[in-house]
Legacy VTK file of the C-alpha trace (Angstrom):
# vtk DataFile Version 3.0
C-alpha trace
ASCII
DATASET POLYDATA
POINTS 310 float
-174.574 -38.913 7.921
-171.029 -39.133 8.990
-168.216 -36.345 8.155
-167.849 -32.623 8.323
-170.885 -30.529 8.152
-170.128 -27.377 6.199
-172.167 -24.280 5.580
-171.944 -22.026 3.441
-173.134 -18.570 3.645
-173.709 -16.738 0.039
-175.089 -18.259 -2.914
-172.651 -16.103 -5.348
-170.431 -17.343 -7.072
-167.493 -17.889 -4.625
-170.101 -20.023 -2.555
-171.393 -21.756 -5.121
-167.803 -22.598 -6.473
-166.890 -23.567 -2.507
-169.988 -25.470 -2.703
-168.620 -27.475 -5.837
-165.365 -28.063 -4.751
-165.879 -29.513 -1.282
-168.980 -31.801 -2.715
-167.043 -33.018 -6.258
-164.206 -33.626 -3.571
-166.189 -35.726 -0.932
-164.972 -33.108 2.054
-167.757 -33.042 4.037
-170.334 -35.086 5.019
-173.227 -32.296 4.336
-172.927 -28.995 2.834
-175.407 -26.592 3.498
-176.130 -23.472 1.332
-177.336 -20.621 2.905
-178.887 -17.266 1.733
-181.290 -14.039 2.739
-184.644 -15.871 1.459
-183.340 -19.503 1.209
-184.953 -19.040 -2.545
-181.360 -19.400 -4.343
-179.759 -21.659 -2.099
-182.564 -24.099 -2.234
-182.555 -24.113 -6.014
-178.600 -24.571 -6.387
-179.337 -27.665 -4.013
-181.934 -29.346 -5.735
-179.640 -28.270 -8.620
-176.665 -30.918 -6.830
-179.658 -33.524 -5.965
-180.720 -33.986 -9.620
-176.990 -35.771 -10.468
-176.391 -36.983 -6.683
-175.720 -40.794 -8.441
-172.368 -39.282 -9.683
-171.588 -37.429 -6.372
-169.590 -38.877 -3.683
-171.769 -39.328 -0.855
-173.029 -35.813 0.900
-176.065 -34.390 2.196
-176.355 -31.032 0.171
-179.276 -28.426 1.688
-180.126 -25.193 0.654
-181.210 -22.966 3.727
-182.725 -18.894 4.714
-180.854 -17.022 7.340
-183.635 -18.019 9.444
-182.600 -21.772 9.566
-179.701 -21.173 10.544
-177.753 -24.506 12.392
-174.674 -24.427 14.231
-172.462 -26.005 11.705
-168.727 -27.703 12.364
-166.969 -25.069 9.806
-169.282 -22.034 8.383
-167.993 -20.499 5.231
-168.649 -16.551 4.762
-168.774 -14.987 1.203
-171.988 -13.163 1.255
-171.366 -9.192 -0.176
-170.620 -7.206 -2.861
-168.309 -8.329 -5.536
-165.772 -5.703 -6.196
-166.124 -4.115 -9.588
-163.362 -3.400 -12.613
-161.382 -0.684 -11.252
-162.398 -1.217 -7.609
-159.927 -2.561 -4.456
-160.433 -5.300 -1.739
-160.903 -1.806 0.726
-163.432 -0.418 -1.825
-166.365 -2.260 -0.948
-165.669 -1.467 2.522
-168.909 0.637 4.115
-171.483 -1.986 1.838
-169.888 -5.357 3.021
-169.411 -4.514 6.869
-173.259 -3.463 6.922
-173.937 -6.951 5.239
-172.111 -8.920 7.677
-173.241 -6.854 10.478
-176.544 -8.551 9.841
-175.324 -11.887 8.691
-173.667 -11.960 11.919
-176.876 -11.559 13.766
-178.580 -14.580 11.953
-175.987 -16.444 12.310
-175.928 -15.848 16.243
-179.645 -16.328 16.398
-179.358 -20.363 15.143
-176.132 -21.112 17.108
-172.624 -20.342 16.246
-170.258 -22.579 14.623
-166.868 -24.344 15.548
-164.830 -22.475 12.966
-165.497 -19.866 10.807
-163.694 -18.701 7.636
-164.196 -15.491 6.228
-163.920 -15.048 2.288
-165.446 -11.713 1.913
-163.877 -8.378 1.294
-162.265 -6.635 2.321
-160.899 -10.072 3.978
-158.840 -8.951 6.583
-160.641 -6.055 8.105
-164.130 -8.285 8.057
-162.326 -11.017 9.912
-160.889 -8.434 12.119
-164.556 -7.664 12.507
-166.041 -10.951 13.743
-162.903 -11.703 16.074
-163.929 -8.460 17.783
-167.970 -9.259 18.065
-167.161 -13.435 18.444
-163.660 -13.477 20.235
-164.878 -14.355 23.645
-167.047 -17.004 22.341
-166.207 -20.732 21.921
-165.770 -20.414 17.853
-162.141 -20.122 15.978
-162.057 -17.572 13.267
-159.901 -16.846 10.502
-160.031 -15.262 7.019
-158.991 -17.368 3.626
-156.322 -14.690 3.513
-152.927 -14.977 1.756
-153.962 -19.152 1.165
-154.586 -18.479 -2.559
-151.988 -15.784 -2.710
-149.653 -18.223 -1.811
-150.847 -20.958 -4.326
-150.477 -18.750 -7.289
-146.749 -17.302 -5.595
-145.734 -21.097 -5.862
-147.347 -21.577 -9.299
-145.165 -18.562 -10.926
-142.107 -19.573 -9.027
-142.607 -23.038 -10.254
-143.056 -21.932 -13.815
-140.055 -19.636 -14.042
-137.591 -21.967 -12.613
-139.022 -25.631 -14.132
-140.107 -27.776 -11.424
-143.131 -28.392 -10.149
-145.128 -25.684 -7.614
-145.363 -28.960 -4.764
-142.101 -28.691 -5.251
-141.322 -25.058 -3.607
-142.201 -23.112 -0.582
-143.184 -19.948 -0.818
-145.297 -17.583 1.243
-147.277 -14.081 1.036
-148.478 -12.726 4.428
-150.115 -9.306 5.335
-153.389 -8.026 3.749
-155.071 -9.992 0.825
-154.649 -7.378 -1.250
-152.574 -4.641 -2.563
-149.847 -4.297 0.405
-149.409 -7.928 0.523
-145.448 -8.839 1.014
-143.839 -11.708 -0.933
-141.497 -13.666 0.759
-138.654 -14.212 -1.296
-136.024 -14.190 0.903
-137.384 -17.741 2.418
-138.330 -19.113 -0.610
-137.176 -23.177 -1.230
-137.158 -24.905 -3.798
-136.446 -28.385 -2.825
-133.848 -28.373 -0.415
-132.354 -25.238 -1.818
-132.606 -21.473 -0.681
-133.774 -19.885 -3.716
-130.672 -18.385 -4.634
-128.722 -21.356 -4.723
-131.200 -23.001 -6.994
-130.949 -20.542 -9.501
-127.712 -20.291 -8.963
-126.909 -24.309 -10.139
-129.537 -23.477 -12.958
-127.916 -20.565 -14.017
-131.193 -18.614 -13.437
-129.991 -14.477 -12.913
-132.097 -13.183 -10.033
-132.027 -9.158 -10.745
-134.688 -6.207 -9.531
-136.667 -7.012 -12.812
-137.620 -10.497 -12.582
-139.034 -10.464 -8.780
-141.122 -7.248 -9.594
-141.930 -9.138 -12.359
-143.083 -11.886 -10.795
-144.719 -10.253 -8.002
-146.949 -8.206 -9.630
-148.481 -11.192 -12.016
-149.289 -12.340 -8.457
-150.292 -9.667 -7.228
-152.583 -8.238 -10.026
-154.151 -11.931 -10.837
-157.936 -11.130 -9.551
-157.878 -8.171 -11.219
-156.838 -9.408 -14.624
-159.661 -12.435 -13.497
-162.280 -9.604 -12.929
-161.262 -7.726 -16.061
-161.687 -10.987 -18.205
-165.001 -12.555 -16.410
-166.463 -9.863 -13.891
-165.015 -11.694 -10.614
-162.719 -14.815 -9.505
-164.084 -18.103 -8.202
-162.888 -21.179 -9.373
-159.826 -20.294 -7.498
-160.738 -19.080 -4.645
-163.687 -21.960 -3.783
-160.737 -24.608 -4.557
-158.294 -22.874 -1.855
-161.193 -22.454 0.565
-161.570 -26.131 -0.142
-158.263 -27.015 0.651
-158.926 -25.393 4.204
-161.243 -27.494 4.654
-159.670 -30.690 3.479
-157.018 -29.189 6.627
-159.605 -28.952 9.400
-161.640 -32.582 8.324
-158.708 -34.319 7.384
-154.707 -33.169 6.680
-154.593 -32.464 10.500
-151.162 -30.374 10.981
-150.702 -28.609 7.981
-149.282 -25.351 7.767
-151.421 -22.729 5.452
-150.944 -18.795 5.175
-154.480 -17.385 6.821
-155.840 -14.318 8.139
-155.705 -14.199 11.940
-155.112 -11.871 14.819
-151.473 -10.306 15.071
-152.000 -7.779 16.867
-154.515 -5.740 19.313
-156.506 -4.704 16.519
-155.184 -5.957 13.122
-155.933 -9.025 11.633
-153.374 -10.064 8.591
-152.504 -13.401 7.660
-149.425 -15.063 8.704
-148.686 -19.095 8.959
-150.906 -20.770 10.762
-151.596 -24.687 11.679
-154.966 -25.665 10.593
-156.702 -28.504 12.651
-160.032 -30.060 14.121
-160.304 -27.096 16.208
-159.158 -24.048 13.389
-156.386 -22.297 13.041
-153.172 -22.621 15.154
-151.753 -18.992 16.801
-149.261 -17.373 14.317
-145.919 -18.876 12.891
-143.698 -15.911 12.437
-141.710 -15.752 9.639
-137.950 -14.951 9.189
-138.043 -11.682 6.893
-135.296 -9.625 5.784
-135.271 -5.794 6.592
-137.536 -4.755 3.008
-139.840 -7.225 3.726
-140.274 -6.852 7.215
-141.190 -2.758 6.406
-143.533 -3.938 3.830
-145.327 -6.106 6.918
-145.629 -3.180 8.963
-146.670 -1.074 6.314
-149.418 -3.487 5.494
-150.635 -3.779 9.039
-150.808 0.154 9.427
-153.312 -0.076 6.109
-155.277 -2.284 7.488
-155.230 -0.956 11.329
-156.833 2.259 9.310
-159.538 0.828 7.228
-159.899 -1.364 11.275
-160.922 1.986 12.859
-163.723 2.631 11.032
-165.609 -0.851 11.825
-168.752 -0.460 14.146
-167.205 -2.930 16.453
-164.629 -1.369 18.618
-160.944 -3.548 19.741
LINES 1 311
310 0 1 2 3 4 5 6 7 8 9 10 11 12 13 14 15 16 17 18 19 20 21 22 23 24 25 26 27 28 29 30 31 32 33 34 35 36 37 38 39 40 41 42 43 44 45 46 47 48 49 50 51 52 53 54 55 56 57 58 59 60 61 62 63 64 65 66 67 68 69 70 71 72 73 74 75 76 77 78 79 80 81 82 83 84 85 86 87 88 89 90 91 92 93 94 95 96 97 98 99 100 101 102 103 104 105 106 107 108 109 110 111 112 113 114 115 116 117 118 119 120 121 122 123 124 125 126 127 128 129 130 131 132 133 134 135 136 137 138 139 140 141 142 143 144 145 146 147 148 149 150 151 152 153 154 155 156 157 158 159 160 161 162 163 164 165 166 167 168 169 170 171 172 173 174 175 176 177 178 179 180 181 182 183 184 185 186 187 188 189 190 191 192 193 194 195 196 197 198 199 200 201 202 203 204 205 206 207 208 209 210 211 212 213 214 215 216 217 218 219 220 221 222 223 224 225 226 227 228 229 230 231 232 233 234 235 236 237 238 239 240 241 242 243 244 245 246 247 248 249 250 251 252 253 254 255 256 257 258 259 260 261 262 263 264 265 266 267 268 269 270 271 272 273 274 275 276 277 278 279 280 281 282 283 284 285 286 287 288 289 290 291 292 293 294 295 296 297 298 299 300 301 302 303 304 305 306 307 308 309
């Protein structure tokens, strides 16, 4: 069958919602479901197969990590969910021990021509695989900041009355809690931020970018704290990614990739056939430019404690 073969690895609920999105969507020509025993992933499949008269046209499978197949883009989200209470960096020590041996199964059936890592802690685990994978002829790169970004544009949007395709807006670093918003680049249209609110009579003090920043920045925990962990979201952004590498050659998405000798953070990248682009650096104003480097010295120290050495 023609298109994008996709795999996913994790039959959770992130892959499970990645699964949904890309097949309700028609973005790939098969999507595979992987996990430890194949006993899950198998079941979700046949699951797909019993309404596959309503589904645009895809091969779904459900696969162990011993059937592995080198696959065009491989999705990872196997690990631990983090808890109520609980950071991205929390689940550290369990998730890097989980992809350790992912990894390994993965390598035994035949790597893949892009990679994108969903699990946490996002950055560091991506940081991970570019270390053990980086001479090898796969492209890597984390979800990162992608969803971040969506839900930036969606509050923007709200609080000034247009609608989010409407604005550009960006959050680099770690996907987490040293994540830097963007404002000073924000556009809304073909305004600068401050002139838009300025013509709208919209007062931009202290109180409503910390406002608005930390409803973005707190959103997956509020999810967790209602419903035990975030999906939906996150398997339609992952989605999107791939919609970018299969089809919307060129555009320009906010993902986690090398910046540095031994960081991996997520800056603007151009997603294509082959992955993700090198980095687009941003203009940033002196505040947010500290807040990059102070998120890229949190995650160069949660970095030195990976098995895998830059």
């Amino acid at each position: 069958m023609a298109g994008l073969r996709v795999g996913i690895v994790g039959a959770g609920g992130v892959g499970i919602a990645t699964a949904s999105a890309l097949i309700l969507q028609g973005l790939a020509g098969r999507v595979t479901l992987y996990d430890r025993t194949g006993i899950r992933s198998r079941g979700e499949a046949l699951d797909y197969l019993h309404a596959l008269p309503l589904l645009p046209s895809t091969e779904i499978r459900g696969r162990s990590y011993e059937e592995f197949e080198p696959e065009d883009v491989l999705v990872v989200t196997v690990g631990h969910h983090i808890q109520p209470g609980e950071t991205r960096l929390d689940v550290f020590d369990a998730n890097v021990a989980i992809l350790e041996q992912t990894a390994a199964a993965i390598e035994a059936g035949g790597l893949p021509r892009v990679v994108i890592v969903v699990t946490s802690p996002l950055d560091v685990l991506t940081e991970y695989l570019v270390r053990r994978w980086g001479d090898r002829a796969v492209s890597i790169f984390g979800s990162g900041t992608s969803l971040d970004s969506l839900r930036f544009g969606e509050k923007l949007a709200n609080e000034c009355g247009v609608h989010p395709r409407s604005i550009h807006a960006w959050v680099i670093g770690e996907h987490g809690d040293s994540s830097v918003f963007l404002f000073s680049t924000v556009t809304i249209g073909a305004l600068p931020l401050e002139e838009f609110a300025r013509q709208r009579g919209i007062a931009l003090n202290r109180e409503w970018f910390a406002r608005i920043e930390d409803d973005v920045r707190t959103a997956a925990y509020r999810v967790r704290e209602l419903k035990g962990s975030p999906r939906h979201g996150i398997g339609l952004a992952v989605s999107g990614l791939v919609r970018c590498i299969g089809r919307e050659h060129g555009t320009i998405i906010p993902v986690s990739v090398r910046v540095g000798d031994d960081v991996c953070a997520s800056l603007p990248c151009v997603l294509g056939p082959a992955g993700v682009s090198e980095p687009l650096w941003p203009v940033m104003d002196e505040p947010e430019r500290r807040g990059w480097e102070r998120s890229l010295d949190v995650l160069r120290d949660a970095g030195h404690a990976l098995p895998i050495t830059a």
